[in-house]
DSSP file (Angstrom, degrees, kcal/mol; ACC not computed):
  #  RESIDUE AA STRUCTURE BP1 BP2  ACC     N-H-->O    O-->H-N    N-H-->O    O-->H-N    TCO  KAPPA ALPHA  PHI   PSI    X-CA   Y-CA   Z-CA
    1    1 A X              0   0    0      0, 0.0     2,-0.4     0, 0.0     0, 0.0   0.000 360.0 360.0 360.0 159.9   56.2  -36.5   22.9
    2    2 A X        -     0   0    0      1,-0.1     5,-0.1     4,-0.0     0, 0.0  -0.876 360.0-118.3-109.1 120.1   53.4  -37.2   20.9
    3    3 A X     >  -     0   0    0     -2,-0.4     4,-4.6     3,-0.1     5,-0.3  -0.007  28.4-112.4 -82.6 160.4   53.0  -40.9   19.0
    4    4 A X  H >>>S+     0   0    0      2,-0.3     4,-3.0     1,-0.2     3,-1.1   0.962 116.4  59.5 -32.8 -66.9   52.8  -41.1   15.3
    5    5 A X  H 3>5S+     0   0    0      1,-0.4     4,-3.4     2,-0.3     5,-0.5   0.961 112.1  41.6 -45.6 -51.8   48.9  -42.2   15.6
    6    6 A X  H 3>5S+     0   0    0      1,-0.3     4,-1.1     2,-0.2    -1,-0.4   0.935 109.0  53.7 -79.7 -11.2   48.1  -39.0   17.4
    7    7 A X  H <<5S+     0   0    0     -4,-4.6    -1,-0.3    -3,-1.1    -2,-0.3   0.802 112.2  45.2 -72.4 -20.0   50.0  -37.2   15.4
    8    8 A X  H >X5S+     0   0    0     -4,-3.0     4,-3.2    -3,-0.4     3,-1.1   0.805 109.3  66.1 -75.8 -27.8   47.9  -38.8   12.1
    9    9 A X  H 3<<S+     0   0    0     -4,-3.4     4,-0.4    -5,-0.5    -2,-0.2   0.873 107.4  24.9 -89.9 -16.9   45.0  -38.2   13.9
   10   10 A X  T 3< S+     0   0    0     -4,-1.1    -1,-0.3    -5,-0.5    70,-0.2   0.304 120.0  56.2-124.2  41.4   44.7  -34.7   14.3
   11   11 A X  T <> S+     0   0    0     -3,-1.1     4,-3.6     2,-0.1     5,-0.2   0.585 108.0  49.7 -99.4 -43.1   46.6  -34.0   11.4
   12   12 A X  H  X S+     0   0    0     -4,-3.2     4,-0.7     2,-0.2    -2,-0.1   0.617 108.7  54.0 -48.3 -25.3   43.9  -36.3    9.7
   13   13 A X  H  4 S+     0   0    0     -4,-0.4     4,-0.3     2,-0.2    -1,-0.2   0.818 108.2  52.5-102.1 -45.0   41.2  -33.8   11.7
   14   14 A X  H >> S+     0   0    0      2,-0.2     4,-2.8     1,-0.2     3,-2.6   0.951 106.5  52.2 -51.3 -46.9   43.2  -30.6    9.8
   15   15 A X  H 3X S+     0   0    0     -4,-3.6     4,-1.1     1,-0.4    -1,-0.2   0.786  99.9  58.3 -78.8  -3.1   42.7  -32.2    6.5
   16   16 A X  H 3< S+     0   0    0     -4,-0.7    -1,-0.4     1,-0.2    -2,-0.2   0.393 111.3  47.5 -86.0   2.7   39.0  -32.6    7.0
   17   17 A X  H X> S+     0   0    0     -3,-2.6     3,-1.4    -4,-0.3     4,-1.3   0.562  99.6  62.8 -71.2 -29.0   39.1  -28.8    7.5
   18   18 A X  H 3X S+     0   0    0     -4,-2.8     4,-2.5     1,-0.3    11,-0.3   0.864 100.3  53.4 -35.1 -48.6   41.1  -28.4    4.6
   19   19 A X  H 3X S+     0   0    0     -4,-1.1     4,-1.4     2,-0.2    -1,-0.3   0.458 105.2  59.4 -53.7 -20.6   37.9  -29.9    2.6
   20   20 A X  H X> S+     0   0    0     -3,-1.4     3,-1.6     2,-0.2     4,-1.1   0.885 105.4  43.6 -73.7 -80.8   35.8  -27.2    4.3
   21   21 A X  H ><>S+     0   0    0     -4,-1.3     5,-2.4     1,-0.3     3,-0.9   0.681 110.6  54.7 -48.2 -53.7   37.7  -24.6    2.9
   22   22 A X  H ><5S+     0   0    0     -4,-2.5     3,-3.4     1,-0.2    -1,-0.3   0.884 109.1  59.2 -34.4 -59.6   37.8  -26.3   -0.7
   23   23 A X  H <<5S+     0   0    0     -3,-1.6    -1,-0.2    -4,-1.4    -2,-0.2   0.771 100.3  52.8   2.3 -68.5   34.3  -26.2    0.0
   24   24 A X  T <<5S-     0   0    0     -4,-1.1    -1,-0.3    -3,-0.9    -2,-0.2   0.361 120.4 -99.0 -90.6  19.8   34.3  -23.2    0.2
   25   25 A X  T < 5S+     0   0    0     -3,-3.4    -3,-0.2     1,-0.3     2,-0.2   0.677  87.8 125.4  79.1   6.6   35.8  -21.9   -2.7
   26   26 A X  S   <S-     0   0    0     -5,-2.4    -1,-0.3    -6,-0.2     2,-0.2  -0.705  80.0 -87.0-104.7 177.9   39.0  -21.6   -0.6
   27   27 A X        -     0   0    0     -2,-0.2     2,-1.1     1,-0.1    18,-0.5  -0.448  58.3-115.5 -67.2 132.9   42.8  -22.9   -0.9
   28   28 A X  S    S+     0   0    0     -2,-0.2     2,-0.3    -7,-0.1   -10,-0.2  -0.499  73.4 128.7 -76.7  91.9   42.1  -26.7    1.0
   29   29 A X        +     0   0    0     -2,-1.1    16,-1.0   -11,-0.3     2,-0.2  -0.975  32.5 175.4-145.5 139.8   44.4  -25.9    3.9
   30   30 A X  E     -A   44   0A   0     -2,-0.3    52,-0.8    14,-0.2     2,-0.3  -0.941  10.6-160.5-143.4 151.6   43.0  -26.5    7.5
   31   31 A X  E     -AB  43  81A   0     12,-3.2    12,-1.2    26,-0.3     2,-0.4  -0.981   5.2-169.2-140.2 153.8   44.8  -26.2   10.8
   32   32 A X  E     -AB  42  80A   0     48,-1.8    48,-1.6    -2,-0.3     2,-0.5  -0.924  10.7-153.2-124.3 164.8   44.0  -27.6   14.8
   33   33 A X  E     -AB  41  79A   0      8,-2.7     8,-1.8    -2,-0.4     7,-0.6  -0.991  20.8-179.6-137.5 137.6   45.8  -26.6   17.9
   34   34 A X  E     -AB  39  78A   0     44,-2.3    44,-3.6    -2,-0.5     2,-0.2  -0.857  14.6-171.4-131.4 166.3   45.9  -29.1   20.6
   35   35 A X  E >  S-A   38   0A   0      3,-1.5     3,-2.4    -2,-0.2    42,-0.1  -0.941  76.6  -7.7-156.7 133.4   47.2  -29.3   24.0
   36   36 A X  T 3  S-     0   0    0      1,-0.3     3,-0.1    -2,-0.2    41,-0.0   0.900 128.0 -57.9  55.2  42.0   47.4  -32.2   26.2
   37   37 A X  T 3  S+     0   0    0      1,-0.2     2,-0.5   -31,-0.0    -1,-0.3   0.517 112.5 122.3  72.3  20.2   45.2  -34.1   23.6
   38   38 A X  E <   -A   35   0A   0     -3,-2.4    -3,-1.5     0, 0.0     2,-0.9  -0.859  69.8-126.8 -89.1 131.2   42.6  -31.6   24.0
   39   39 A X  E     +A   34   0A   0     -2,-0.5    -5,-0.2     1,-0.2     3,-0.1  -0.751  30.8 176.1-108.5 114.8   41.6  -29.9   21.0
   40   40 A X  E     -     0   0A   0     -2,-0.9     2,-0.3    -7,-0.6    -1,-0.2   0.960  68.6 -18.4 -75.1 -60.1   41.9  -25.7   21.9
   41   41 A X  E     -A   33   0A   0     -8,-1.8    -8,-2.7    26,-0.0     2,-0.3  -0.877  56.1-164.8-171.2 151.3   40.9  -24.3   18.2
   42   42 A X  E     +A   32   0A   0     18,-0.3     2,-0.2    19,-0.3   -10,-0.2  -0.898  19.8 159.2-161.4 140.9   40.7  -25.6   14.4
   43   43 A X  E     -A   31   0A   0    -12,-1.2   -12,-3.2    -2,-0.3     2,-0.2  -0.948  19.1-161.1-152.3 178.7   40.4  -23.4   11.3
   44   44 A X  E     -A   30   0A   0     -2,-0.2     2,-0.8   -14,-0.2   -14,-0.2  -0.786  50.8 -40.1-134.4-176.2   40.9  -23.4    7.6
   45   45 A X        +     0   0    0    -16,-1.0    11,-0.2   -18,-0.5     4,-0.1  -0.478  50.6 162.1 -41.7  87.3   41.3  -20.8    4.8
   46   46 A X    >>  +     0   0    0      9,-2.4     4,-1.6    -2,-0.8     3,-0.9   0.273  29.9 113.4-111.5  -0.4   39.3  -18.3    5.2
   47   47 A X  G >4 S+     0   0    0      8,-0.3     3,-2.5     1,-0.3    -1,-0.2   0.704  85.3  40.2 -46.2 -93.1   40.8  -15.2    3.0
   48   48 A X  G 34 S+     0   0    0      1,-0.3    -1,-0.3     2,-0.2     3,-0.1   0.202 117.2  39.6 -39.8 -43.2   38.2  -15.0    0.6
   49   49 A X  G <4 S+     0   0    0     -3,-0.9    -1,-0.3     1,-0.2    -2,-0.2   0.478 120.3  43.5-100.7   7.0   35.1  -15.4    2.4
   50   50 A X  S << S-     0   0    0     -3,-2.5    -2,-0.2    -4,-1.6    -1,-0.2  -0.271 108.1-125.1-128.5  33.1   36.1  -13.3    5.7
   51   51 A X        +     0   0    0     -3,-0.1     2,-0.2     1,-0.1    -3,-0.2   0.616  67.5 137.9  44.1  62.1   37.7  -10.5    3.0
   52   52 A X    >   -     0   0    0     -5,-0.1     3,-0.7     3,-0.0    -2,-0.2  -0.831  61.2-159.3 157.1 120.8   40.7  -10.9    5.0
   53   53 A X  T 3  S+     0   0    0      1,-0.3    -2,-0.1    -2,-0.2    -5,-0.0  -0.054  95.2  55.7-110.7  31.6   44.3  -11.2    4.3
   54   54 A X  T 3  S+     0   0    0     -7,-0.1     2,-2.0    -8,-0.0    -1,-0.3   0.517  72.8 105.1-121.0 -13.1   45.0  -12.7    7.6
   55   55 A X    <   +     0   0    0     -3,-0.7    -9,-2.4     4,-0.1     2,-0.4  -0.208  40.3 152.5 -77.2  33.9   42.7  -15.5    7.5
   56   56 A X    >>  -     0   0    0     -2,-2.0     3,-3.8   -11,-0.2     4,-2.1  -0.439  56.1-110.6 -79.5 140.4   45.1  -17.9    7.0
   57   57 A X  H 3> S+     0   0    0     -2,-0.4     4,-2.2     1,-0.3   -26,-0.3   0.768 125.7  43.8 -14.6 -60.1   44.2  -21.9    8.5
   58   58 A X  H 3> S+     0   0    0      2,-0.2     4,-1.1     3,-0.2    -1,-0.3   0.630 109.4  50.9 -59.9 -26.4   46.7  -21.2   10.7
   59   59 A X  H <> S+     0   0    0     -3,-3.8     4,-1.3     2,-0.2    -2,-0.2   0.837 114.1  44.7 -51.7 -84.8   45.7  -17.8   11.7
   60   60 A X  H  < S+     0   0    0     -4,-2.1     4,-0.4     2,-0.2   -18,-0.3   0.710 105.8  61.5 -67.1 -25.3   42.2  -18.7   12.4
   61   61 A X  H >X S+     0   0    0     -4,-2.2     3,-1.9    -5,-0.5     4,-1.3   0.999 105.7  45.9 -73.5 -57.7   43.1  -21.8   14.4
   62   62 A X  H 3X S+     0   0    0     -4,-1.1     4,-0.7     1,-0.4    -2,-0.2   0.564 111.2  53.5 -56.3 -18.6   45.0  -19.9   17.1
   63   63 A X  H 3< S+     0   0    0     -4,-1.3    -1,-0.4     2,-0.1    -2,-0.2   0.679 106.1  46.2 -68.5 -11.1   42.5  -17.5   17.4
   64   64 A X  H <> S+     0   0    0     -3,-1.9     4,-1.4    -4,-0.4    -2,-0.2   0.383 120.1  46.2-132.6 -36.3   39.7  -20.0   18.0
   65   65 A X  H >X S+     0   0    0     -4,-1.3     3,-1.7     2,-0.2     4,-1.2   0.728 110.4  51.8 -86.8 -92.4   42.5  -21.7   20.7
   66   66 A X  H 3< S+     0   0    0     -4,-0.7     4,-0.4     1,-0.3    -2,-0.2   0.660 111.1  48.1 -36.7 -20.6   43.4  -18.2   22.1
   67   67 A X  H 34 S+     0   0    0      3,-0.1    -1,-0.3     2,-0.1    -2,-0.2   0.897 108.3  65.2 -69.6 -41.3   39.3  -17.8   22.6
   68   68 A X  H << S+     0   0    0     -3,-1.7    -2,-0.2    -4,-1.4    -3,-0.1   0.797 115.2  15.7  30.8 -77.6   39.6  -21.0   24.1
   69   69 A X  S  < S-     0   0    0     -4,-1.2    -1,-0.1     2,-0.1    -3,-0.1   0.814 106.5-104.9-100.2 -30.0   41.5  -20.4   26.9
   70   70 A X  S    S+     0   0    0     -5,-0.4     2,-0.3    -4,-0.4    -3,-0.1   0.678  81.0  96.7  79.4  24.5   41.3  -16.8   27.2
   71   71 A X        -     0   0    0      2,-0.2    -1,-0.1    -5,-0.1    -2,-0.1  -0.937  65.2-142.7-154.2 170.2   44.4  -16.0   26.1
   72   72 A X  S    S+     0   0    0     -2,-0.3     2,-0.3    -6,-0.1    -6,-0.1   0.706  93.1  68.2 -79.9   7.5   47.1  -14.8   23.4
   73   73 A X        -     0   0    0     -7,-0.1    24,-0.2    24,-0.1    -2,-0.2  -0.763  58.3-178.9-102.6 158.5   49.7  -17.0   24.6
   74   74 A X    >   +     0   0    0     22,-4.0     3,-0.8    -2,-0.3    25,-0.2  -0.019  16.8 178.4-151.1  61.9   49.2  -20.7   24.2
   75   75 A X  T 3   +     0   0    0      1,-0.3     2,-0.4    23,-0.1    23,-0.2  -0.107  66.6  28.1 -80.7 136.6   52.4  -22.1   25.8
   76   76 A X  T 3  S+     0   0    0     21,-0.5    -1,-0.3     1,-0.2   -40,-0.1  -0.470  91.1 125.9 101.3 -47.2   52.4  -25.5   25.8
   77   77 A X    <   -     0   0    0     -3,-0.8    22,-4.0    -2,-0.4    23,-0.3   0.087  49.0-138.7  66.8 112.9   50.5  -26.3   22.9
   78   78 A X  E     -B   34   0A   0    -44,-3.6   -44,-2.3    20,-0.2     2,-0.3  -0.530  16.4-163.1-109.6 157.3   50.9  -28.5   19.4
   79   79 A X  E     -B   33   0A   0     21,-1.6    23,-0.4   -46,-0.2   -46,-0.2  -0.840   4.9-157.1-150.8 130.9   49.4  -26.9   16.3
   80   80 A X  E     +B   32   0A   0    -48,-1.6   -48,-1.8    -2,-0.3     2,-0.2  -0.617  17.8 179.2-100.6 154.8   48.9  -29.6   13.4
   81   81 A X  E     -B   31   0A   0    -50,-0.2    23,-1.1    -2,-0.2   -50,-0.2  -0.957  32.9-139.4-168.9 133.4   48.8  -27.9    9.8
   82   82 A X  S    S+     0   0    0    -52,-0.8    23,-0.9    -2,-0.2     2,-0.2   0.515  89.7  40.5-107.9  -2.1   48.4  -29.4    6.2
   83   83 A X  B    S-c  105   0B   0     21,-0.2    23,-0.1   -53,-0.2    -1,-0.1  -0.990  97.0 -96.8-152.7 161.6   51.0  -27.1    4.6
   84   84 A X        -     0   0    0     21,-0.7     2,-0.2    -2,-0.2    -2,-0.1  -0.260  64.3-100.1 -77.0 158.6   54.6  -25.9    5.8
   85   85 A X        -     0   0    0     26,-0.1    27,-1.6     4,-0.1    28,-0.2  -0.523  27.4-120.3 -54.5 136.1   53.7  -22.4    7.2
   86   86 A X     >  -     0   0    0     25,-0.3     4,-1.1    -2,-0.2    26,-0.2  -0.053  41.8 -98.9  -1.7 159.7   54.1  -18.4    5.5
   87   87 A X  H  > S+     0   0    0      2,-0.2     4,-1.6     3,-0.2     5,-0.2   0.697 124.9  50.8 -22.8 -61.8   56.2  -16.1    7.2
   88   88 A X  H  > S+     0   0    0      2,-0.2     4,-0.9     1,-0.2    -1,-0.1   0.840 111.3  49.4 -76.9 -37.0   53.3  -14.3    8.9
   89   89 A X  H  > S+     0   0    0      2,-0.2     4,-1.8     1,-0.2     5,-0.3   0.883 113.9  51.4 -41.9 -54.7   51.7  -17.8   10.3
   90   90 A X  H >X S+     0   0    0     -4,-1.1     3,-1.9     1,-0.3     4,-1.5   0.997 113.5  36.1 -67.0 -37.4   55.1  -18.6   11.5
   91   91 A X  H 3X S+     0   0    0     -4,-1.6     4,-1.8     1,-0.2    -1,-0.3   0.863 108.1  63.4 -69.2 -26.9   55.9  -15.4   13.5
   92   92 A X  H 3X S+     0   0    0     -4,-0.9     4,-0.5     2,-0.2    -1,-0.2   0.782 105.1  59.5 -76.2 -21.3   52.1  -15.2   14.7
   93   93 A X  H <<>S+     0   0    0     -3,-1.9     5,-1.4    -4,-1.8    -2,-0.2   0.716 104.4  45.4 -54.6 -40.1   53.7  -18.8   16.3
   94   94 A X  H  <5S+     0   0    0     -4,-1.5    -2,-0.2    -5,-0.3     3,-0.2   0.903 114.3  46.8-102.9 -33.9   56.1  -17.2   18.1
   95   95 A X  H  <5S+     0   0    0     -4,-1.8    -2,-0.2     1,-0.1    -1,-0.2   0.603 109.7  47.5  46.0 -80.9   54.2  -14.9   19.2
   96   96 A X  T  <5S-     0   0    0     -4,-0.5   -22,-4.0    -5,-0.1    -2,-0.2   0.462 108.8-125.5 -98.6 -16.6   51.4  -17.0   20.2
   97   97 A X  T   5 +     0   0    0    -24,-0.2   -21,-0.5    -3,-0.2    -3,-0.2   0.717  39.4 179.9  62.4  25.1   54.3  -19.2   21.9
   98   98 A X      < -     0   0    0     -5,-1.4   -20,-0.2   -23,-0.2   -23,-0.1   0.022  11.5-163.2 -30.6 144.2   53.4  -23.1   20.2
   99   99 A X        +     0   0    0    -22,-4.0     2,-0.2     1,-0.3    -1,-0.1  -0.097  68.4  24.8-124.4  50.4   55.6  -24.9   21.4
  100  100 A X        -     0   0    0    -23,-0.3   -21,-1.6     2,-0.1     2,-0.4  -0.396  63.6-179.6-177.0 112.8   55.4  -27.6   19.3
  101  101 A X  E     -d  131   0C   0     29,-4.8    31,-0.6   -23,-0.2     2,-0.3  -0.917   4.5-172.8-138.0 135.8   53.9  -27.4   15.0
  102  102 A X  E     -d  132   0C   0     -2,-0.4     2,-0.3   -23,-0.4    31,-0.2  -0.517  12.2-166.6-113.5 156.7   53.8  -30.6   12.7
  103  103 A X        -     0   0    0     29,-1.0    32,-1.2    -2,-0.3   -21,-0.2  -0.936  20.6-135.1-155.2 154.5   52.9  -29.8    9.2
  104  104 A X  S    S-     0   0    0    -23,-1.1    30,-1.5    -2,-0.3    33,-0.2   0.947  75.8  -2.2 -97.5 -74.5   51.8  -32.0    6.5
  105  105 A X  B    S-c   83   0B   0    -23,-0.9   -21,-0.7    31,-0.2     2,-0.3  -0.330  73.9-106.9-109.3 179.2   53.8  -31.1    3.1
  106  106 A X        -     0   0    0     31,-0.2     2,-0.4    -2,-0.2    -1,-0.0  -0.877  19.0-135.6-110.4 144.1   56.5  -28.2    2.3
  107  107 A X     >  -     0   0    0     -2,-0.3     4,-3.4     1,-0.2     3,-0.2  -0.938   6.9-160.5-122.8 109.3   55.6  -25.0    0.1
  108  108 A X  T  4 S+     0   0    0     -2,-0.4    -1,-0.2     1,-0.2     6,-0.0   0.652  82.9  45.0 -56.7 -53.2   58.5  -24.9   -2.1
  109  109 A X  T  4 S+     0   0    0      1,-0.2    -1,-0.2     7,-0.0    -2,-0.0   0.847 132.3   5.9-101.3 -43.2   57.3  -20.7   -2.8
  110  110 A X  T  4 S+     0   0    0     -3,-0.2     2,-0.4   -26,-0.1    -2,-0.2   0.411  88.5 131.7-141.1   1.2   56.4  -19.2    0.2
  111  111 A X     <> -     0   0    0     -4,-3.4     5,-2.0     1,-0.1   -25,-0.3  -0.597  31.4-168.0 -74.9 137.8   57.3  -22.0    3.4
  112  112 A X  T   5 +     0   0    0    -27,-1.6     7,-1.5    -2,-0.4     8,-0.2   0.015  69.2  69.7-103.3  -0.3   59.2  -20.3    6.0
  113  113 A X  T   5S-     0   0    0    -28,-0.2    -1,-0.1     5,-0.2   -27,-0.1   0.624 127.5 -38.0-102.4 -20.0   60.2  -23.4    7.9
  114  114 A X  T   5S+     0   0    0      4,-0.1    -2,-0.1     6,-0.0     4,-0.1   0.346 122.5  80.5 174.5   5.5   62.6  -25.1    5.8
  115  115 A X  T   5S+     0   0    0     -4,-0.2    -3,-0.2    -8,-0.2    -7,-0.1   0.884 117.7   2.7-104.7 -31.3   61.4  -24.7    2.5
  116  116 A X  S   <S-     0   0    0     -5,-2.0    -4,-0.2    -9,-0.1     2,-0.2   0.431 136.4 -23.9 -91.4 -19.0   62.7  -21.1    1.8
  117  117 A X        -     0   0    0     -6,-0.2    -4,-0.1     0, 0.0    -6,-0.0  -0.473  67.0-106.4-149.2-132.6   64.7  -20.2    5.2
  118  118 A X    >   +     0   0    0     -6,-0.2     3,-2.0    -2,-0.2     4,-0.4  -0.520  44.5 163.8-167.1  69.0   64.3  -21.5    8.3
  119  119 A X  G >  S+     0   0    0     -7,-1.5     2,-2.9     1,-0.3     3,-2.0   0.806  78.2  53.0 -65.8 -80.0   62.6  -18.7   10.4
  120  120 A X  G 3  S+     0   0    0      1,-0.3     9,-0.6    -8,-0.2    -1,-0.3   0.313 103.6  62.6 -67.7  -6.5   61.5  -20.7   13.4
  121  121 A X  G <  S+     0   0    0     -2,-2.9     2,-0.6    -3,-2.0    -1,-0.3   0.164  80.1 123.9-124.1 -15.9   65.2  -21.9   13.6
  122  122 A X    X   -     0   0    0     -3,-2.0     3,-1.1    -4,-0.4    -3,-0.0  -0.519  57.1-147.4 -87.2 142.5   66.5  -18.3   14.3
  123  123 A X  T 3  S+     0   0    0     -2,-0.6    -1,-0.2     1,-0.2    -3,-0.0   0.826  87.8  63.1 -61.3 -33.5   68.4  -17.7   17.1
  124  124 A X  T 3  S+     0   0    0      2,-0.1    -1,-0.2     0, 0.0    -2,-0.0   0.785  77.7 108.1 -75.1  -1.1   67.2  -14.0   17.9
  125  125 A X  S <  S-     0   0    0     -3,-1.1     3,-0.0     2,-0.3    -6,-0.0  -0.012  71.1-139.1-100.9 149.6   63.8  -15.0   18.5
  126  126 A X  S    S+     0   0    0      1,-0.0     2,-0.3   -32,-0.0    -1,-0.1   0.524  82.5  32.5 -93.5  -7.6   62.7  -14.9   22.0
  127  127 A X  S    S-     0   0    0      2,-0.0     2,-0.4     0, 0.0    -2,-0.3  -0.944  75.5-131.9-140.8 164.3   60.7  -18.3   21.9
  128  128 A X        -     0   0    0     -2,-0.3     2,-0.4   -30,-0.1    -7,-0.1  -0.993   7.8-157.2-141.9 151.7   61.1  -21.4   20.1
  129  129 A X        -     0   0    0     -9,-0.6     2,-0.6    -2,-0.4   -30,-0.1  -0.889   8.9-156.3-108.7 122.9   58.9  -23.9   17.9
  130  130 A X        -     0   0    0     -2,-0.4   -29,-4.8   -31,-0.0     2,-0.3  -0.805  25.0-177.5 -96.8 128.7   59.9  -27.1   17.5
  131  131 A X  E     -d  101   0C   0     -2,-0.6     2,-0.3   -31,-0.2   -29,-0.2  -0.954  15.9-158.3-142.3 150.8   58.3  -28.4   14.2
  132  132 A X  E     -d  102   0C   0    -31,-0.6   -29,-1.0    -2,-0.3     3,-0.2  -0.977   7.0-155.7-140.1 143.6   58.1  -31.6   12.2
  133  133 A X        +     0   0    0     -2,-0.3   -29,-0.2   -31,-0.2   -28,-0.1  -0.329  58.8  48.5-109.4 169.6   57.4  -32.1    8.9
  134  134 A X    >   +     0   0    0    -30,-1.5     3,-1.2   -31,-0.2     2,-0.5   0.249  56.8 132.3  92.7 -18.9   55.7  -35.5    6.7
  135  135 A X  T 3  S-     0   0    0    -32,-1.2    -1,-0.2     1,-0.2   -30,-0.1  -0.610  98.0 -17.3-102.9 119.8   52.6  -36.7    8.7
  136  136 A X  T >> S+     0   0    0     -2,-0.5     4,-2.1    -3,-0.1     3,-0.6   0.713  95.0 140.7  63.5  51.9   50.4  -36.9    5.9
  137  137 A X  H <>  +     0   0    0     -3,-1.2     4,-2.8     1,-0.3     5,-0.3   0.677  66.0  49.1-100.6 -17.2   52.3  -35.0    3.8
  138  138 A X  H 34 S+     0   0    0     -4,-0.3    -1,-0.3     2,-0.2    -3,-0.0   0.082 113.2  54.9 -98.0  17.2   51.8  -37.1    0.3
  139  139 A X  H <> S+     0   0    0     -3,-0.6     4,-1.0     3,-0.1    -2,-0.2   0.710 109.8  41.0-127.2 -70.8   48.1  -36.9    1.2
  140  140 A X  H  X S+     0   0    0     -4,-2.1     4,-3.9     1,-0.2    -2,-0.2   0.841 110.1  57.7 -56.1 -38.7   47.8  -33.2    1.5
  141  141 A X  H  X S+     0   0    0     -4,-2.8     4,-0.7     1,-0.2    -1,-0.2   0.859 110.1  45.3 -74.6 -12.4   50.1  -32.4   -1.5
  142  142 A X  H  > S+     0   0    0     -5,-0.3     4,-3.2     3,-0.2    -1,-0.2   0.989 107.2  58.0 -75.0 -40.3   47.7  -34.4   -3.8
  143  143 A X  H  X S+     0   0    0     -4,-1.0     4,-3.0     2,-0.2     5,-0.2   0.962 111.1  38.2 -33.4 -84.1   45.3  -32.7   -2.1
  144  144 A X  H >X S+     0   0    0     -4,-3.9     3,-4.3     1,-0.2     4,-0.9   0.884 116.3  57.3 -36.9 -86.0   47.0  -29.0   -3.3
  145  145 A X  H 3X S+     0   0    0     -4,-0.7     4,-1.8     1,-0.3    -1,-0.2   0.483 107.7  39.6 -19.2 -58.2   47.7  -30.4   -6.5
  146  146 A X  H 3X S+     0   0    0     -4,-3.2     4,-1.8    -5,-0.2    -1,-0.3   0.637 110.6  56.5 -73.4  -9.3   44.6  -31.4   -7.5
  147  147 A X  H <X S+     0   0    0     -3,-4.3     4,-2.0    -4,-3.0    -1,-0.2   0.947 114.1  45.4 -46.4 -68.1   42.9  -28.4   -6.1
  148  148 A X  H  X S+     0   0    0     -4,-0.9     4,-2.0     1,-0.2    -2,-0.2   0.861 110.1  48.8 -37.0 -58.6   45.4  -26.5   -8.4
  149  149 A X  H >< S+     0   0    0     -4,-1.8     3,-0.8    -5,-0.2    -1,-0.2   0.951 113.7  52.4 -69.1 -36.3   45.1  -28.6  -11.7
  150  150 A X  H 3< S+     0   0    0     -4,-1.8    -2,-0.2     1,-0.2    -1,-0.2   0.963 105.0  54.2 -54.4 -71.0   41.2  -28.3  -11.2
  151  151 A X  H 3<        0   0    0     -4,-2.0    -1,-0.2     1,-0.3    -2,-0.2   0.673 360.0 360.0   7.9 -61.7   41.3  -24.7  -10.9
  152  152 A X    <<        0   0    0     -4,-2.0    -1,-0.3    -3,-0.8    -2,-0.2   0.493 360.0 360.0 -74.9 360.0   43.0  -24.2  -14.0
């Protein structure tokens, strides 16, 4: 199991992609996949500038791991996240076989882990993700927030 410190620290490593995406005129959410304290793959939000309604942080980090390694499974494998996951992120999880995804804050609209159901948590699923929520979670939602209020 993995200590708090590494778990700040490459959650800490997501939200400095998060700032890319803001950067880039995307929503500031950024995502790494590690394994064995190696770091496989990191991306952020990419919708907007890759035209593409798959490009989510999460999305793009497991692709970038699954280039990595040279494959679409990534068994074993932590992936750190600055907001609770979407429905399509999570399932692309199971999938992808994580075993293991920390997220920084919950999205009360559209999170799929515990904020609207609890998809990773279903039984019929052939694999399962063990996720934890909070590390660096008051950091990232100021983060959203102010993103948001700017925005407007």
């Amino acid at each position: 199991m993995s200590s708090i410190a590494e778990h700040e620290q490459w959650m800490r490593r997501a939200l400095a992609l998060a700032d890319r995406a803001e950067n880039e005129g995307e929503v500031p959410i950024g995502a790494v996949v590690v394994r064995d304290g190696e770091l496989l793959g990191e991306g952020w939000n990419s919708v907007i500038s890759l035209s593409d309604p798959t490009a989510h942080a999460e999305i793009v980090a497991m692709r970038d791991a699954a280039r990595m390694v040279g494959n679409y499974r990534l068994p074993g494998a932590s992936i750190y996240v600055t907001l609770e996951p979407c429905t399509m992120c999570a399932g692309a999880m199971i999938h992808a076989r994580i075993a293991r995804l920390v997220f920084a804050a919950r999205e009360p609209r559209a999170g799929v882990v515990c904020s609207t159901c609890a998809l990773l948590d279903e039984p019929r699923y052939n694999h399962r993700v063990e996720w934890q929520e909070g590390i660096l979670g008051q950091e990232s939602s100021q983060r959203l927030r102010d993103f948001f209020r700017r925005r407007r």
